[in-house]
C-alpha positions in Angstrom: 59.5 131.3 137.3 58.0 133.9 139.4 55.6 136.2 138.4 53.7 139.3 139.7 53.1 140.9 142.1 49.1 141.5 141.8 46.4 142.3 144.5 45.8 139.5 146.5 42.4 138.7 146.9 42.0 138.2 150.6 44.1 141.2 152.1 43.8 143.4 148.8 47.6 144.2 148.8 49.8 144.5 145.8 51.6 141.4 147.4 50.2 138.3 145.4 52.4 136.1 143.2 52.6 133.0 141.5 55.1 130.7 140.9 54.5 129.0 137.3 55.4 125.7 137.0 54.8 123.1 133.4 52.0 121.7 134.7 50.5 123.8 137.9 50.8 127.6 139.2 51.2 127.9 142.8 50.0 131.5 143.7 50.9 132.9 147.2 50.6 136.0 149.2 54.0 137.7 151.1 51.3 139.8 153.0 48.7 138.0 154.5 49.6 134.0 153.2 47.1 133.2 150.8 47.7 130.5 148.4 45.9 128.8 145.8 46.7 126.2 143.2 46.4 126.4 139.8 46.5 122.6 138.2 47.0 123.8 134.7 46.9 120.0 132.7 43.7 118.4 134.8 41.9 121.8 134.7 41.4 122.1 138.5 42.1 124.7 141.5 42.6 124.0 145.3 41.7 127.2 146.8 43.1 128.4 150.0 40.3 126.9 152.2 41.0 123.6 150.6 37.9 123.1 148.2 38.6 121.8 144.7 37.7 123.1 142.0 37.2 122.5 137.8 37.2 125.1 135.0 36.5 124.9 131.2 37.9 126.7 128.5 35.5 129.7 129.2 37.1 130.5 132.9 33.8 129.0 134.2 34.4 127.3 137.9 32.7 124.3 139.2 33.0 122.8 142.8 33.9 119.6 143.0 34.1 116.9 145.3 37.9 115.9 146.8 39.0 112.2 145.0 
């Protein structure tokens, strides 16, 4: 399911979207390429310059190291 769009946070256009899947979110940019992904059942984010990262049930991000 796709849903959006949202201002991307690189190029600041109303052009972000994600595409929600059961266990990750894969969220993309039309205008400038962005992406990101959301790994929704082990809690972590690969961000668009390929650094992982894990959050808690707070929204609270910490880096960690690729495994």
């Amino acid at each position: 399911m796709i849903v959006g769009p949202w201002q991307c946070d690189e190029c600041k256009q109303l052009s972000a979207y994600a595409d929600k899947k059961s266990d990750r979110n894969e969220i993309f940019c039309r205008n400038c390429g962005f992406r990101r992904t959301v790994h929704t059942k082990k809690r972590r984010i690969i961000e668009n310059d390929g650094t992982l990262w894990e959050y808690d049930g707070a929204g609270n991000k910490t880096r960690v190291r690729m495994q």
